[in-house]
N, C-alpha and C positions, 0 to 999 in steps of 0.2 A: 330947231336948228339942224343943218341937214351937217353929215358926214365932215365935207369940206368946209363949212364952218366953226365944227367942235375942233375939226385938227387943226386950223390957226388959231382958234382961241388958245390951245393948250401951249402951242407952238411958241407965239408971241409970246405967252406969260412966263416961260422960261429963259426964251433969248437973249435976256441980260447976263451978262459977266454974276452978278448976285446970286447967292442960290435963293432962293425965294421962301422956303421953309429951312433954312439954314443946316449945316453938315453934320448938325450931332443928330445920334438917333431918336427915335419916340422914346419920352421917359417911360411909356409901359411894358415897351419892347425894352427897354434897357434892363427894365424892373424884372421880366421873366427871364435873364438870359441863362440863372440855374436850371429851367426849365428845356432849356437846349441841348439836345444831346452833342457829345464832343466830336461828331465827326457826320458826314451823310448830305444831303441834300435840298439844299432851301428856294424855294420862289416866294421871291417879295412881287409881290400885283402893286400894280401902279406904284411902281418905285419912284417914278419920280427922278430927283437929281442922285436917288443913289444914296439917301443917307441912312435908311435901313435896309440897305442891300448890302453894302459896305460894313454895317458893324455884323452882320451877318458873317458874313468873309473875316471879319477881325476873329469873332470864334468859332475860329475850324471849320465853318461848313462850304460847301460847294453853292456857288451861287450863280440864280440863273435871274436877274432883275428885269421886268418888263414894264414898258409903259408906252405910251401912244406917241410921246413928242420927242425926237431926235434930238431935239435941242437937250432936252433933259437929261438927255441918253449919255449927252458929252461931256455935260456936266457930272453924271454920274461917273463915269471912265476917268476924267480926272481927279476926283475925291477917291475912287479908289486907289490908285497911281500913289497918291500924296500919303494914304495911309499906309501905304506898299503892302494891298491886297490886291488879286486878281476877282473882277465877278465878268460872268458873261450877261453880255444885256442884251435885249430884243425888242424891236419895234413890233406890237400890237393892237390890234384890235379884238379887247379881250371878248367880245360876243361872235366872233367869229374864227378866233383863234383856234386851231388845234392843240389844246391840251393834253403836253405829257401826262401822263399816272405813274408819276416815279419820285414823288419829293417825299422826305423826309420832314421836312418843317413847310408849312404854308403862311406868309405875314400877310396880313390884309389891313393896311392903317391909312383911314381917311379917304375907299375907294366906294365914295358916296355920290356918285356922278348919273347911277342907272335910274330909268324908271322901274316901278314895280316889279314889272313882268319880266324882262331882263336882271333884274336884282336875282330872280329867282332862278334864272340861270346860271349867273351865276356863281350862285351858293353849289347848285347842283356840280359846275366842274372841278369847284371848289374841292368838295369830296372827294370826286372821281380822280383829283391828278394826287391825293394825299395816299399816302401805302398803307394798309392797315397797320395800325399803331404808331399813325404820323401823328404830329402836333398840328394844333391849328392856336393860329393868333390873331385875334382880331381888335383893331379898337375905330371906334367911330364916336358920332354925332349923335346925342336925346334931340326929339324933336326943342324940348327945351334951348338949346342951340341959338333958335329963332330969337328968342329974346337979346342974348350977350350979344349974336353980331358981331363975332371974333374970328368967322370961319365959320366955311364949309358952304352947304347948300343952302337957299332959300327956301326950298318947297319941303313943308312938312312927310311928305309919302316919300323923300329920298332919306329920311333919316331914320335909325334904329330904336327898337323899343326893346326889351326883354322877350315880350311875347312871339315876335319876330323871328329870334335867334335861337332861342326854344324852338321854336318849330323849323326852322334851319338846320338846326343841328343837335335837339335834344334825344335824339340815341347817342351820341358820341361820351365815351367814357370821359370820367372826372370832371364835366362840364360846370364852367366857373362863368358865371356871370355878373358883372360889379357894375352898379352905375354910381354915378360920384356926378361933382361939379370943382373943378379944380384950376388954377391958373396955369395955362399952359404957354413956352415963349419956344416959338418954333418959326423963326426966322416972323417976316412979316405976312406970311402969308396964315399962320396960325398963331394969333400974340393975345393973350387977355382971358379970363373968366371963363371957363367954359364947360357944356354942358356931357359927361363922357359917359361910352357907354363899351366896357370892356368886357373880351373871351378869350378865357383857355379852355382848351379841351382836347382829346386826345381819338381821332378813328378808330373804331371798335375794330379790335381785330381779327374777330370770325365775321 
């Protein structure tokens, strides 16, 4: 699929008045927000319509939300509006984006879109935009996934394993990694069974 046909697929699938993964946050993002410190710096990657870029901005942090489709982007600005938070949003293209090194929290939920070799990139900016002793939070896809057919990708080499994320990020202090199978209702675009695969962990400070 070349450039200009990922950006109208993402585009179109937004364009409706509906949010398509509906305005409340990810219940794992919800689930960590003791883990948030009360003030400093966050990028949610592939926000999306803004509904964990916004509960971000609900607690205390500065928020910088990106995603690829504009449509999304509007719909984000007006959930934030309605919640009467301010986040600033950014149209990207995250493999070619130039990555701040200045966030305090990193969200990454459900940005399973890369092939391999680009996954591994990145993870790598991932890092790099985090301060040391920033949070990182991640939740995705078991290739298990394939089966419910509730969300997400079709190709098993876009979705997460333990061993993956391990070698992603297992220098990063107090690293937690949970796989589960759980019902999750997240507007229609993530509704039913599904196969998850969650991190915390925190950038090593030296």
């Amino acid at each position: 699929m070349s450039a200009e046909e990922e950006f109208l697929r993402w585009e179109t699938r937004f364009s409706s008045d509906e949010f398509v993964f509906g305005t409340e946050p990810n219940a794992f993002l919800a689930a960590s927000c003791g883990l948030l410190p009360p003030s400093g710096c966050a990028l949610s990657i592939a926000d999306g319509e803004g509904r964990n870029g916004v509960f971000l901005a609900q607690r205390g942090l500065s928020v910088l939300s990106v995603d690829y489709a504009p449509s999304a982007q509007r719909k984000a600005q007006r959930l934030a509006a309605a919640r009467g938070v301010t986040i600033a949003t950014e149209q990207v293209d995250l493999f070619t984006w130039q990555w701040p090194g200045e966030f305090d929290v990193v969200v990454g939920i459900f940005f399973q879109f890369a092939e391999p070799e680009q996954r591994a990139l990145l993870f790598e900016r991932i890092r790099a935009a985090l301060k040391p002793g920033g949070l990182l939070l991640i939740e995705g896809y078991r290739p298990e996934q394939i089966g419910y057919g509730t969300g997400g990708p079709k190709q098993p080499e876009k979705l997460y394993t333990r061993a993956l994320l391990e070698q992603a990020f297992g220098d990063f202090e107090r690293l937690c990694i949970q796989e589960y199978d759980a019902v999750i209702e997240e507007g229609a675009g993530h509704s039913g069974m599904s196969a998850l695969i969650d991190l915390v962990a925190w950038k090593p400070r030296a």
